[in-house]
Structures are given as C-alpha cells and as structure tokens.
mmCIF file of the N, C-alpha and C atoms, coordinates in Angstrom:
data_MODEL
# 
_entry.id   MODEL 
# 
loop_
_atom_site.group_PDB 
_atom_site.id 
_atom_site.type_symbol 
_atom_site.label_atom_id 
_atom_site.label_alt_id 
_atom_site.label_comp_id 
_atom_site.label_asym_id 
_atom_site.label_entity_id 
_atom_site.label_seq_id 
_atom_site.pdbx_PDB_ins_code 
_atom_site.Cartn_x 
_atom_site.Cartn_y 
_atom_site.Cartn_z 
_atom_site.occupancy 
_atom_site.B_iso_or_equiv 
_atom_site.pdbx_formal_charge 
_atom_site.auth_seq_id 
_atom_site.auth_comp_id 
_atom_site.auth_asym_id 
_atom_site.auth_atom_id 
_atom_site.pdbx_PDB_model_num 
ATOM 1   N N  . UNK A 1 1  ? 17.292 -19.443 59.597 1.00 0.00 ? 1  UNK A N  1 
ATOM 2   C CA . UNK A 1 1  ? 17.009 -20.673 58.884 1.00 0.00 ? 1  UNK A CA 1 
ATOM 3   C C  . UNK A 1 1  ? 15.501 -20.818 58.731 1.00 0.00 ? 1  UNK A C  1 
ATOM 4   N N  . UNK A 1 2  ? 15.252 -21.383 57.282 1.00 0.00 ? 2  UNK A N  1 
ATOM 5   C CA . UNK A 1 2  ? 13.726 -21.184 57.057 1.00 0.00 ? 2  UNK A CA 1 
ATOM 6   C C  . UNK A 1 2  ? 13.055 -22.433 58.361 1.00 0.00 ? 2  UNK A C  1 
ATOM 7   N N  . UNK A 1 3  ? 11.438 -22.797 58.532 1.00 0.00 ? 3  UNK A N  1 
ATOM 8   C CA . UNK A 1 3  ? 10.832 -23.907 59.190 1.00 0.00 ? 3  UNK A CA 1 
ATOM 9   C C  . UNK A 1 3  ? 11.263 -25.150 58.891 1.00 0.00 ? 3  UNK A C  1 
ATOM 10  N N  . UNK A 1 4  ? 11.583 -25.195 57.393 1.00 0.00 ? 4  UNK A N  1 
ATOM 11  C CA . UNK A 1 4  ? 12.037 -26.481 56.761 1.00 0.00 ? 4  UNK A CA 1 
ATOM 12  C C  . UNK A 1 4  ? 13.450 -27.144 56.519 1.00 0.00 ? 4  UNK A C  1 
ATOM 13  N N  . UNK A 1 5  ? 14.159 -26.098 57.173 1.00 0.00 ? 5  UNK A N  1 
ATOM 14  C CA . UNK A 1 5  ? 15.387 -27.046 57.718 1.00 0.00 ? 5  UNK A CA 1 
ATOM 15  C C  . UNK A 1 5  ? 16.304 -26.262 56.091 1.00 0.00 ? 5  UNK A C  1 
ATOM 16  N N  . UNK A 1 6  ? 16.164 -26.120 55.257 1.00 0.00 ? 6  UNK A N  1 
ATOM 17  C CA . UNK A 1 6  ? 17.150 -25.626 54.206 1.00 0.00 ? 6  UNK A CA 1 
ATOM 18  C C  . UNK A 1 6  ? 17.258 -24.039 54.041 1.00 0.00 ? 6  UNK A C  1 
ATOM 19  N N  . UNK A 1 7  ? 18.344 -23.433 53.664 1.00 0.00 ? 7  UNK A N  1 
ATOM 20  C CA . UNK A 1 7  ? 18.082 -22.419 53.590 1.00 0.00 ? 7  UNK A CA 1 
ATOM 21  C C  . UNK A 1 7  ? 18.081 -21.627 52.173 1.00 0.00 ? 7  UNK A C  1 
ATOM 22  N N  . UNK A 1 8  ? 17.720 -20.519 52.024 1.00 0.00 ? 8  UNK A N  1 
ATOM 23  C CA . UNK A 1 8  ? 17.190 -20.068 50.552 1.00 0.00 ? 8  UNK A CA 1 
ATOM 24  C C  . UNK A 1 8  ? 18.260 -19.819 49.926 1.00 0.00 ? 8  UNK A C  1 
ATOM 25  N N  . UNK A 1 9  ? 19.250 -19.612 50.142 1.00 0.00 ? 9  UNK A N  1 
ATOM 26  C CA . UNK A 1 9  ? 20.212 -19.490 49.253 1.00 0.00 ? 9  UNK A CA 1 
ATOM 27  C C  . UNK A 1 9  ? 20.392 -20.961 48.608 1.00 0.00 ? 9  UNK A C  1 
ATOM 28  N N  . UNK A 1 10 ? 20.415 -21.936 49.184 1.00 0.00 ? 10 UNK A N  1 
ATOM 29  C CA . UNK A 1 10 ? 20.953 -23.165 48.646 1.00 0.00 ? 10 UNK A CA 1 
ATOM 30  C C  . UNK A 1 10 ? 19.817 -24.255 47.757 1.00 0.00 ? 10 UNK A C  1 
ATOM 31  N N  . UNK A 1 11 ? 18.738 -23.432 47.705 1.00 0.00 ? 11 UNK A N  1 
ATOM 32  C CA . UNK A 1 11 ? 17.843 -23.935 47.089 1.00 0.00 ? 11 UNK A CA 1 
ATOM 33  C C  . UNK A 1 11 ? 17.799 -23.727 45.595 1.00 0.00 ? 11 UNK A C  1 
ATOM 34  N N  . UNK A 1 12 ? 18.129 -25.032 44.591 1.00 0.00 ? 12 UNK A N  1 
ATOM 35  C CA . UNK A 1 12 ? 18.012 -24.463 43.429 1.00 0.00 ? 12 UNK A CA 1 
ATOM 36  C C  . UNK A 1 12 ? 16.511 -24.833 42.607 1.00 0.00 ? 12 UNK A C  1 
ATOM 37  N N  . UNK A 1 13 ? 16.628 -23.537 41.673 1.00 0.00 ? 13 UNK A N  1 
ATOM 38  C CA . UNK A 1 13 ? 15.522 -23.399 41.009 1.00 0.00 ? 13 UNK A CA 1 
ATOM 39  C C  . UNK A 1 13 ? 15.306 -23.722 39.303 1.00 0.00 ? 13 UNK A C  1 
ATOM 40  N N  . UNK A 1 14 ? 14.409 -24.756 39.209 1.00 0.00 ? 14 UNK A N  1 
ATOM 41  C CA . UNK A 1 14 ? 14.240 -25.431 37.684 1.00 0.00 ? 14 UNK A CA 1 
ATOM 42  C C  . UNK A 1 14 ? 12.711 -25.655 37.137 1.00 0.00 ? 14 UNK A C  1 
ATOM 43  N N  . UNK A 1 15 ? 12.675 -25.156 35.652 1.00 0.00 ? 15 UNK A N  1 
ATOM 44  C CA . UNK A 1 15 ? 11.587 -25.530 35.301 1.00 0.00 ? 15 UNK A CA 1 
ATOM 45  C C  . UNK A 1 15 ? 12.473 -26.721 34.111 1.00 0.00 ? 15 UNK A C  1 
ATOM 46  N N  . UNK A 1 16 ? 10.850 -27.300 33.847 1.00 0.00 ? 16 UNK A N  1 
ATOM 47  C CA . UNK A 1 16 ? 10.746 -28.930 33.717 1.00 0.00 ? 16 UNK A CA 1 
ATOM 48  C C  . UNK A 1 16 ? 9.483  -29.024 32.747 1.00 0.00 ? 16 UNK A C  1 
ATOM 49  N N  . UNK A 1 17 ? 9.274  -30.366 32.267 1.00 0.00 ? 17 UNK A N  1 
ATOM 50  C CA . UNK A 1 17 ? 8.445  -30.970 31.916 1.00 0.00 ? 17 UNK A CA 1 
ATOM 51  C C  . UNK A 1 17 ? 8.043  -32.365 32.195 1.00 0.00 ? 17 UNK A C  1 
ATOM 52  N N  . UNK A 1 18 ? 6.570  -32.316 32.625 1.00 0.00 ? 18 UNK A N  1 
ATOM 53  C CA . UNK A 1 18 ? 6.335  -33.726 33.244 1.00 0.00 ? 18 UNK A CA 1 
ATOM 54  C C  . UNK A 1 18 ? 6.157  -34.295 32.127 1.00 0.00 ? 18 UNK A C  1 
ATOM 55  N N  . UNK A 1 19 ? 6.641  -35.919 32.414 1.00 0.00 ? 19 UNK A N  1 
ATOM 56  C CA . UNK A 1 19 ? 6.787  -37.262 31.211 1.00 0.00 ? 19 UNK A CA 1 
ATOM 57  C C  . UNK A 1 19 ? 6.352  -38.183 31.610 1.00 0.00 ? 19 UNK A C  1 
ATOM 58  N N  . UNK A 1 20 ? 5.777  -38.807 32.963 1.00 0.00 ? 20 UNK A N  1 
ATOM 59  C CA . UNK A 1 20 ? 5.246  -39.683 33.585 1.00 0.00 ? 20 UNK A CA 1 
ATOM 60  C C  . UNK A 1 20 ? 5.099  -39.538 34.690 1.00 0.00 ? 20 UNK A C  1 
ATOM 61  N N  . UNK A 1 21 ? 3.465  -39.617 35.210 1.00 0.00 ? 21 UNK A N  1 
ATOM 62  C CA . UNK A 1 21 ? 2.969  -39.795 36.319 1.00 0.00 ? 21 UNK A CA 1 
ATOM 63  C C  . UNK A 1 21 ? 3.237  -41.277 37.282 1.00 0.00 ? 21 UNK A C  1 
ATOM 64  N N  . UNK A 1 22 ? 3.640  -41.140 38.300 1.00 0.00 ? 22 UNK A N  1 
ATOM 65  C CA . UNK A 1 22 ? 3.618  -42.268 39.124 1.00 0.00 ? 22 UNK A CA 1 
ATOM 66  C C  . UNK A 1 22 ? 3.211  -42.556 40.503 1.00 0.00 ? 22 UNK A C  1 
ATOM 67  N N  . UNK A 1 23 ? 2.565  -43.659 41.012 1.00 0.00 ? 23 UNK A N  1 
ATOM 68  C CA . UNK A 1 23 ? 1.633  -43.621 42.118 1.00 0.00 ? 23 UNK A CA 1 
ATOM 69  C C  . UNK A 1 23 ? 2.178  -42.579 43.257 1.00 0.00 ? 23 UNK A C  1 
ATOM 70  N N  . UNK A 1 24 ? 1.319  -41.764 43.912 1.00 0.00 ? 24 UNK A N  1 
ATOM 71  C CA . UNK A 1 24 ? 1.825  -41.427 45.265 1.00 0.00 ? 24 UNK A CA 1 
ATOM 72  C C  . UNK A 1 24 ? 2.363  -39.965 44.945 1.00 0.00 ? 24 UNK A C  1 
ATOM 73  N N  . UNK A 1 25 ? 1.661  -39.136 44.235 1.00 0.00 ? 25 UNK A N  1 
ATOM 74  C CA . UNK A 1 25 ? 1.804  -37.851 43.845 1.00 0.00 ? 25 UNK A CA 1 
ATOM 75  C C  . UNK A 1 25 ? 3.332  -37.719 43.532 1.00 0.00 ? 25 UNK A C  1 
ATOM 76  N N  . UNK A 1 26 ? 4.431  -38.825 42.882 1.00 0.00 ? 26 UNK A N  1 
ATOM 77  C CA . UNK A 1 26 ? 5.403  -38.336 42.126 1.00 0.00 ? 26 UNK A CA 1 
ATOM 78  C C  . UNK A 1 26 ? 5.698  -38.172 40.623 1.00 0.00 ? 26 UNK A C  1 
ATOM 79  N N  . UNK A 1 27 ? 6.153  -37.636 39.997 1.00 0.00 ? 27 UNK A N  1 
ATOM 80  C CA . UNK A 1 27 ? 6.378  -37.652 38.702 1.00 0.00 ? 27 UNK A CA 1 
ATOM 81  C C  . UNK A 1 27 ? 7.799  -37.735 38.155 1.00 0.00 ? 27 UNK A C  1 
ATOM 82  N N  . UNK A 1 28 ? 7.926  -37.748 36.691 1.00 0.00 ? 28 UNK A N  1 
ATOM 83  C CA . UNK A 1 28 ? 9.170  -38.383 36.341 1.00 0.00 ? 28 UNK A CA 1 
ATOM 84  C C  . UNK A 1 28 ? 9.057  -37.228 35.321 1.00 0.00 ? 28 UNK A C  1 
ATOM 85  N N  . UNK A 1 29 ? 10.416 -36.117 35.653 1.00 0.00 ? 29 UNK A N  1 
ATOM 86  C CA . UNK A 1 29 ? 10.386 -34.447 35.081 1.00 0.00 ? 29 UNK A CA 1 
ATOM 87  C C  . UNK A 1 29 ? 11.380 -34.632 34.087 1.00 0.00 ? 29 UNK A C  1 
ATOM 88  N N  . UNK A 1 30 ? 11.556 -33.952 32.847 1.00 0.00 ? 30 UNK A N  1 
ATOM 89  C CA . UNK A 1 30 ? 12.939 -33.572 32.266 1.00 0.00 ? 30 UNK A CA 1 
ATOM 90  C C  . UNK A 1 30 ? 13.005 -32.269 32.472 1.00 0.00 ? 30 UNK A C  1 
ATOM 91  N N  . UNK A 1 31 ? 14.428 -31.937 32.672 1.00 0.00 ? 31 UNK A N  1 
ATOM 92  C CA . UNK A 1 31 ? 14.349 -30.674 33.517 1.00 0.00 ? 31 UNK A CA 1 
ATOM 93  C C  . UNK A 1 31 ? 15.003 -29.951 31.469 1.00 0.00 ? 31 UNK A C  1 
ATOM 94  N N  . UNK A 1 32 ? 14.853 -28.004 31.891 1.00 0.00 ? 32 UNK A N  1 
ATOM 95  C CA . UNK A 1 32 ? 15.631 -27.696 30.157 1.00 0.00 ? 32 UNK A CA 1 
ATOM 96  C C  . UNK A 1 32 ? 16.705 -28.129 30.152 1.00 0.00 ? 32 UNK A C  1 
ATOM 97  N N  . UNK A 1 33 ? 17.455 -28.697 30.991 1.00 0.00 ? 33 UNK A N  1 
ATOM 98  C CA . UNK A 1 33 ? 19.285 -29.199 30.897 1.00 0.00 ? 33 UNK A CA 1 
ATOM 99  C C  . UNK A 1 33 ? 19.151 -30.475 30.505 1.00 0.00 ? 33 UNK A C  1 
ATOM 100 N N  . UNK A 1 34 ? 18.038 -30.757 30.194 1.00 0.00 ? 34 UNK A N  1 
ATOM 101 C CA . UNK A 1 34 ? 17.736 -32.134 29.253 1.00 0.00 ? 34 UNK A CA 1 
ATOM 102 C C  . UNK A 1 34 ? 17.840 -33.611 30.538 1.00 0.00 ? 34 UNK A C  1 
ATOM 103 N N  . UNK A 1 35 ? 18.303 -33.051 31.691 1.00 0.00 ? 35 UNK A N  1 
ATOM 104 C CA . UNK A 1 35 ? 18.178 -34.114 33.092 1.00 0.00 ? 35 UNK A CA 1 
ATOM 105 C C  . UNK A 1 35 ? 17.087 -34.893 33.524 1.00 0.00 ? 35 UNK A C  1 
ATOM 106 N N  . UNK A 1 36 ? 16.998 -35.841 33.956 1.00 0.00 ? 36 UNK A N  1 
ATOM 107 C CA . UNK A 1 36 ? 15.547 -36.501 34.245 1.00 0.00 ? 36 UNK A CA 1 
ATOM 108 C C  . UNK A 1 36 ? 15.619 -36.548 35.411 1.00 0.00 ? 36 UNK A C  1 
ATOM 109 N N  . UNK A 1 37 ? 14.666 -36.352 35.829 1.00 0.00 ? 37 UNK A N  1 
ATOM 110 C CA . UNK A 1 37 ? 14.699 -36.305 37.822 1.00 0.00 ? 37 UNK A CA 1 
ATOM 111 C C  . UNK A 1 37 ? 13.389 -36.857 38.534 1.00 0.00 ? 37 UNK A C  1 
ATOM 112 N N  . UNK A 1 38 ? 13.004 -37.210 39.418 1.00 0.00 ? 38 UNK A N  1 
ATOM 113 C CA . UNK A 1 38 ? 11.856 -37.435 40.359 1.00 0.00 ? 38 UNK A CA 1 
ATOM 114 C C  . UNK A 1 38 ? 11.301 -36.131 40.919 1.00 0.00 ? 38 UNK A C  1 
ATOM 115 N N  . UNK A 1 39 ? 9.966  -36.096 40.596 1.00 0.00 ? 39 UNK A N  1 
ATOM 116 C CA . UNK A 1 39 ? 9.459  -35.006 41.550 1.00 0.00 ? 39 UNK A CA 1 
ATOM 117 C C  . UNK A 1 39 ? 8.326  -35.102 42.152 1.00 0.00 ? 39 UNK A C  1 
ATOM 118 N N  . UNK A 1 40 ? 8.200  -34.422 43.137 1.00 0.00 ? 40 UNK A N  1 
ATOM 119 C CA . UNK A 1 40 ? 7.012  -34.867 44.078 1.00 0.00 ? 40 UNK A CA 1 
ATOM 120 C C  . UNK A 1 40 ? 6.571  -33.820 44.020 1.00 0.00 ? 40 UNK A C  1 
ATOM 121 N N  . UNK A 1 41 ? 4.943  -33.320 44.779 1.00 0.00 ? 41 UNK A N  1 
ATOM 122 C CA . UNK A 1 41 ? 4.261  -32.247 45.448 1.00 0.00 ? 41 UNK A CA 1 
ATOM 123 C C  . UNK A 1 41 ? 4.359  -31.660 46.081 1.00 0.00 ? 41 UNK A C  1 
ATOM 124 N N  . UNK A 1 42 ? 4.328  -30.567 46.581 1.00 0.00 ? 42 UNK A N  1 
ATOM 125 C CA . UNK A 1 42 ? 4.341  -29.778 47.551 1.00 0.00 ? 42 UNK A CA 1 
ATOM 126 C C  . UNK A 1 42 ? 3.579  -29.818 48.443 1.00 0.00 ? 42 UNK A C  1 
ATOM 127 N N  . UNK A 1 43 ? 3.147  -29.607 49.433 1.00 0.00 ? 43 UNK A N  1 
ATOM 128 C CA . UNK A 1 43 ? 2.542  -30.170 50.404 1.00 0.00 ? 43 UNK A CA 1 
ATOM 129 C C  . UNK A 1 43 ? 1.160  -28.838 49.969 1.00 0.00 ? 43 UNK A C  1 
ATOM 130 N N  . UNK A 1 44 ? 1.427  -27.442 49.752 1.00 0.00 ? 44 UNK A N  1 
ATOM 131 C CA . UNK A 1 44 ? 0.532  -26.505 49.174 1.00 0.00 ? 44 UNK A CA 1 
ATOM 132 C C  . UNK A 1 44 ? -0.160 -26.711 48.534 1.00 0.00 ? 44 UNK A C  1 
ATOM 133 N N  . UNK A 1 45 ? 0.144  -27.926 47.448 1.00 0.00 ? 45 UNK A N  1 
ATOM 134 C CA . UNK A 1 45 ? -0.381 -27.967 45.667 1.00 0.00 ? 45 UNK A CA 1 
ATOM 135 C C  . UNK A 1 45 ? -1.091 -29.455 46.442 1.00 0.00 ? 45 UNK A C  1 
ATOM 136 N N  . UNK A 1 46 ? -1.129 -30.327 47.268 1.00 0.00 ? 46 UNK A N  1 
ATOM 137 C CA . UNK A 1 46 ? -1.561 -31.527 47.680 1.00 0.00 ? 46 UNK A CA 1 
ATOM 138 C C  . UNK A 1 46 ? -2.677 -30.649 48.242 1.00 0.00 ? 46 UNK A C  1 
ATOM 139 N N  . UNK A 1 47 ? -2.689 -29.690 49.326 1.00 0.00 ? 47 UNK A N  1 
ATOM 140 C CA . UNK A 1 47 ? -3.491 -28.938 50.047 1.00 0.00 ? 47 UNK A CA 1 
ATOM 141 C C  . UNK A 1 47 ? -4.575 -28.634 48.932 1.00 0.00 ? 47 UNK A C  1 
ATOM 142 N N  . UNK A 1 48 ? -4.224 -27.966 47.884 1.00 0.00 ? 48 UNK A N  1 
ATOM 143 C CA . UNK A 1 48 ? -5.537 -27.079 47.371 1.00 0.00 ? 48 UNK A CA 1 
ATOM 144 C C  . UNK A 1 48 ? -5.430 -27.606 45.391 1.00 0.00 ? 48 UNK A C  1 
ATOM 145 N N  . UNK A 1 49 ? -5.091 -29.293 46.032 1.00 0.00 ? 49 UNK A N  1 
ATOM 146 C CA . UNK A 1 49 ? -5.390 -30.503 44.536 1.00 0.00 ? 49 UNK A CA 1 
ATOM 147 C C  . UNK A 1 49 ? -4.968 -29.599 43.305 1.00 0.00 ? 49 UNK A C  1 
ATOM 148 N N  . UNK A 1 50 ? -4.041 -29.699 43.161 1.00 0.00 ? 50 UNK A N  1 
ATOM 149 C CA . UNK A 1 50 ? -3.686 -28.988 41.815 1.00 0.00 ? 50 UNK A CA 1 
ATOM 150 C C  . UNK A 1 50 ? -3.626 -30.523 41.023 1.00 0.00 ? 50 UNK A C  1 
ATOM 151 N N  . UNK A 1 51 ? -4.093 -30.515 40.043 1.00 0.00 ? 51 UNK A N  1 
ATOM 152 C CA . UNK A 1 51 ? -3.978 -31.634 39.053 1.00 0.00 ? 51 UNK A CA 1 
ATOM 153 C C  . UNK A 1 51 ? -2.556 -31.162 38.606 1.00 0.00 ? 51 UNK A C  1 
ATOM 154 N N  . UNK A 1 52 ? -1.653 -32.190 37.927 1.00 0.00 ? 52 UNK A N  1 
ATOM 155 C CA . UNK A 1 52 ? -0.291 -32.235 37.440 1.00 0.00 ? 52 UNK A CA 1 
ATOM 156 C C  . UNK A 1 52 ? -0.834 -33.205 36.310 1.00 0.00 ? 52 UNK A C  1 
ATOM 157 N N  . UNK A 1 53 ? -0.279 -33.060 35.245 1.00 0.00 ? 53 UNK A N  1 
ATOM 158 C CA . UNK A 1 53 ? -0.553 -34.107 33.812 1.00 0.00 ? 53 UNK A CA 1 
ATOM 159 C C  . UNK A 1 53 ? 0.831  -34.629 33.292 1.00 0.00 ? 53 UNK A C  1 
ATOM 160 N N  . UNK A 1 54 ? 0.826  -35.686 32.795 1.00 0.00 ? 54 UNK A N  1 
ATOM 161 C CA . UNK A 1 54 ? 2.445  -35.426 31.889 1.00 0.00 ? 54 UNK A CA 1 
ATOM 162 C C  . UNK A 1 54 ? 1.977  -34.842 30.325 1.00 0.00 ? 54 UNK A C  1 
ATOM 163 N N  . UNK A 1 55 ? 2.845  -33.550 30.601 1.00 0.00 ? 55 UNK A N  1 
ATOM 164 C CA . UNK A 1 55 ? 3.191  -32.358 28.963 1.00 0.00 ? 55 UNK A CA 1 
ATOM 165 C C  . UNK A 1 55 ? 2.999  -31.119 29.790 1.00 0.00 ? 55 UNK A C  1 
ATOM 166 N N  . UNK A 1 56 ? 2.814  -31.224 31.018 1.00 0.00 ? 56 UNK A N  1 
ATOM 167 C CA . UNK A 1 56 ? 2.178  -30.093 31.980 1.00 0.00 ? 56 UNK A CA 1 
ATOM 168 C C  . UNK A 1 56 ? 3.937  -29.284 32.185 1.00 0.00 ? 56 UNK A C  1 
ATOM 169 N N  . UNK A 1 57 ? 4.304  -28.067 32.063 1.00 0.00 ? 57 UNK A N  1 
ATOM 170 C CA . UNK A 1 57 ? 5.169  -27.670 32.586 1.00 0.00 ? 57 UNK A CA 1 
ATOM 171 C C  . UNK A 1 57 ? 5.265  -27.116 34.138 1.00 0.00 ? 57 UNK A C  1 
ATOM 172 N N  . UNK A 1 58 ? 6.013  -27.541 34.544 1.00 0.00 ? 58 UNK A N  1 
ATOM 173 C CA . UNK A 1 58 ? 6.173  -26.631 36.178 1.00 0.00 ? 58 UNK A CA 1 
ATOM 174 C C  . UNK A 1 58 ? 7.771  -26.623 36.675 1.00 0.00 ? 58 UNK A C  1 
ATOM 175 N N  . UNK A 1 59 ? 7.211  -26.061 38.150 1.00 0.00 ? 59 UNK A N  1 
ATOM 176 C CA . UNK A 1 59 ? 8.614  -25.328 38.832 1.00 0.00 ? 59 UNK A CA 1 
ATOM 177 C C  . UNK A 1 59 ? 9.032  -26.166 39.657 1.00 0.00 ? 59 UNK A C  1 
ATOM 178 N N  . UNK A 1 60 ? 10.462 -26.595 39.671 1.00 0.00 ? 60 UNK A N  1 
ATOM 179 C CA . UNK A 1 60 ? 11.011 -27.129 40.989 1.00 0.00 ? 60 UNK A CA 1 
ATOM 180 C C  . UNK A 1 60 ? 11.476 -27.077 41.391 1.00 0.00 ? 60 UNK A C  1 
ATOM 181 N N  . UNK A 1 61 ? 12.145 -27.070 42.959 1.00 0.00 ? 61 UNK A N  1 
ATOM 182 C CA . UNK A 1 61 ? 13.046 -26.591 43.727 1.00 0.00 ? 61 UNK A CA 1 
ATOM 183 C C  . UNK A 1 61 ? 13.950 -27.918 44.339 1.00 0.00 ? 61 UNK A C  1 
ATOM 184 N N  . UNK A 1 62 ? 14.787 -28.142 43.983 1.00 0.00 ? 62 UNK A N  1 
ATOM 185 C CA . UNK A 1 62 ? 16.106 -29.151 44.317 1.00 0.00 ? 62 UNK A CA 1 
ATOM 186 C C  . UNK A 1 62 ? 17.185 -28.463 45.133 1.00 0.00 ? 62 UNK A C  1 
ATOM 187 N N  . UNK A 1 63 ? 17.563 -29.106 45.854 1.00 0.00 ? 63 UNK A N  1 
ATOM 188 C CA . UNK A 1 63 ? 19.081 -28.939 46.875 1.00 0.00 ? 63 UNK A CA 1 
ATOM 189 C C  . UNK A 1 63 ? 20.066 -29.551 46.386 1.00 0.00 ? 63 UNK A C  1 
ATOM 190 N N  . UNK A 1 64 ? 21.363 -29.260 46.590 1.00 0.00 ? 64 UNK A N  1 
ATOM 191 C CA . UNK A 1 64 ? 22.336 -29.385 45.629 1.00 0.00 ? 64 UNK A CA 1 
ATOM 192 C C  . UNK A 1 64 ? 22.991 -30.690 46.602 1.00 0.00 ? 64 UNK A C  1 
ATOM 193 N N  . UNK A 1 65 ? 22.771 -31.120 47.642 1.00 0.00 ? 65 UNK A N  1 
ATOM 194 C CA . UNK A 1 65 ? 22.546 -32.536 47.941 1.00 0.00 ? 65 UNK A CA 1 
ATOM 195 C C  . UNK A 1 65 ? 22.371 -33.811 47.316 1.00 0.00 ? 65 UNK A C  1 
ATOM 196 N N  . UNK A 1 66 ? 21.146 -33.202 46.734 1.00 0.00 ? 66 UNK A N  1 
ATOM 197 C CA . UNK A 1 66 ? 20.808 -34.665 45.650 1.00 0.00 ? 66 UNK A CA 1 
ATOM 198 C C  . UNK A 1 66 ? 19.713 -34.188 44.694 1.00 0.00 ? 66 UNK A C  1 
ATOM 199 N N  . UNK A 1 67 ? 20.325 -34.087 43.588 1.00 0.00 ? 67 UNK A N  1 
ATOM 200 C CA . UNK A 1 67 ? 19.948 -33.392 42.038 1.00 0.00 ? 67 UNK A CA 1 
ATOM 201 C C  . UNK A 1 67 ? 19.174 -34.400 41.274 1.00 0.00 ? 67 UNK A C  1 
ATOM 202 N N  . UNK A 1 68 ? 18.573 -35.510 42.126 1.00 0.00 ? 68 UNK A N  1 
ATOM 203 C CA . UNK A 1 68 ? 17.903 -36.499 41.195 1.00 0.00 ? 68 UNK A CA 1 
ATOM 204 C C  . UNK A 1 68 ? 16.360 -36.249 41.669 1.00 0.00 ? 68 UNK A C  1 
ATOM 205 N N  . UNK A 1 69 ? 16.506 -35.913 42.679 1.00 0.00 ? 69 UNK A N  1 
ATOM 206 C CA . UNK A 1 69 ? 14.967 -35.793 43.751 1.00 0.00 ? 69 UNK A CA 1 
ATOM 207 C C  . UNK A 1 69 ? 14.646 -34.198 43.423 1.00 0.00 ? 69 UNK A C  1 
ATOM 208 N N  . UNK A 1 70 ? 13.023 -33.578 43.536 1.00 0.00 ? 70 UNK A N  1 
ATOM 209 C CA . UNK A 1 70 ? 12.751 -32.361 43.335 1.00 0.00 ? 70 UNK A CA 1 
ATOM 210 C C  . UNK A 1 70 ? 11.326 -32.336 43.965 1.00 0.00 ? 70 UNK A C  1 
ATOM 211 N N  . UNK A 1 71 ? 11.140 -31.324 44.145 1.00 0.00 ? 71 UNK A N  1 
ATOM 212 C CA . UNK A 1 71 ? 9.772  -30.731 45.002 1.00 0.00 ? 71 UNK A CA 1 
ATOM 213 C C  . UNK A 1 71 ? 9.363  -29.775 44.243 1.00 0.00 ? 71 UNK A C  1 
ATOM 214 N N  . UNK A 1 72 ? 8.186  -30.229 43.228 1.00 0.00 ? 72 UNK A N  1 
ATOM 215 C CA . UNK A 1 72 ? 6.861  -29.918 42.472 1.00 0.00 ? 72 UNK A CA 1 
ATOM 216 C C  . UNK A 1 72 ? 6.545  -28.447 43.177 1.00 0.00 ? 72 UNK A C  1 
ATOM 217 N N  . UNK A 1 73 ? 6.772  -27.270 42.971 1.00 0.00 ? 73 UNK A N  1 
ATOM 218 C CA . UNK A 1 73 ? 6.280  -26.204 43.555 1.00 0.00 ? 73 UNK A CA 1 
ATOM 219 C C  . UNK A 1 73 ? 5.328  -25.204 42.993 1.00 0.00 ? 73 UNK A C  1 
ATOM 220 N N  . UNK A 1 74 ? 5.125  -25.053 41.412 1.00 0.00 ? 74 UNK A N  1 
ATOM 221 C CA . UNK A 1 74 ? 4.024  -24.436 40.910 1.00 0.00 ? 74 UNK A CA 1 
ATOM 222 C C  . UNK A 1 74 ? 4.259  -25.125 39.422 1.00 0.00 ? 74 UNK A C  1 
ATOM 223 N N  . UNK A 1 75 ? 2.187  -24.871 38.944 1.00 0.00 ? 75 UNK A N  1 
ATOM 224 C CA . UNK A 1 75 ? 2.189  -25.683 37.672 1.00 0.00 ? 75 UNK A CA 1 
ATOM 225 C C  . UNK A 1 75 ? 2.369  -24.359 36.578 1.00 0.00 ? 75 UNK A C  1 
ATOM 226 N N  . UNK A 1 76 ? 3.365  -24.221 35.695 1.00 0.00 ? 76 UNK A N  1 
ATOM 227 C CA . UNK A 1 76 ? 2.989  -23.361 34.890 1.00 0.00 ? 76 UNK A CA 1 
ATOM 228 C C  . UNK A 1 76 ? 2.501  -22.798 33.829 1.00 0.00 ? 76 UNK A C  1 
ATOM 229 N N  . UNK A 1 77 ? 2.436  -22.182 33.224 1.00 0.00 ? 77 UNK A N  1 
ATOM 230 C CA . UNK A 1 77 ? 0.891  -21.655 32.007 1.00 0.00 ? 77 UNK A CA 1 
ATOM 231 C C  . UNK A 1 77 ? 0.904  -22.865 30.832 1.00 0.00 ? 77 UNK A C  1 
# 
C-alpha cells in the first residue's frame, strides 16, 4: 500500500480544464467526459508554486469513492 493510504490500481486518471479559480488553492475542472468536479493541489505543485489559471489544462487523479473531488497533479502544455 502506497504512504497515502490508496492504492494505484484504484486511482483514476483524468485530464480537464480549469473554469474557475477558488480561494484556498481549489478549482472548478470540466473533466473531457464533459463532468464538472472540484480540484485541489497537490501538495508537490503547492511545494514548488506552480501557478494554475482557468483555460489552463491539467491532470487529475480521483478515487472511485467520490468522483466529484480531484487532486490537481500536473499542469499541462
């Protein structure tokens, strides 16, 4: 089992587009399945300030727990 309590198989993987920034490093993503979800930072991308914009595309990693919440994991090109 990974440090963080989930394990890699059950981790799913989505890219997105940010649509609104909101206080407290979360954002408000549409994922390509046209879904809207909450996403937050990674504790990595908080570490070494990655700016996030809304029109910015990135990666997120959701648990099949709860598909509304997501963890911001890289910004992409």
């Amino acid at each position: 089992m990974s440090p963080s309590g989930a394990k890699n198989d059950q981790i799913i993987k989505k890219d997105g587009r940010v649509i609104e920034a909101l206080p407290n490093a979360f954002f408000k993503i549409v994922l390509e399945d046209n879904r809207e979800i909450m996403g937050f930072l990674s504790g990595k991308m908080r570490m070494n300030r990655i700016t996030i914009l809304p029109g910015d595309r990135v990666s997120v990693e959701m648990t099949p727990y709860d598909e509304k919440k997501g963890r911001i994991v890289y910004r992409l090109k």
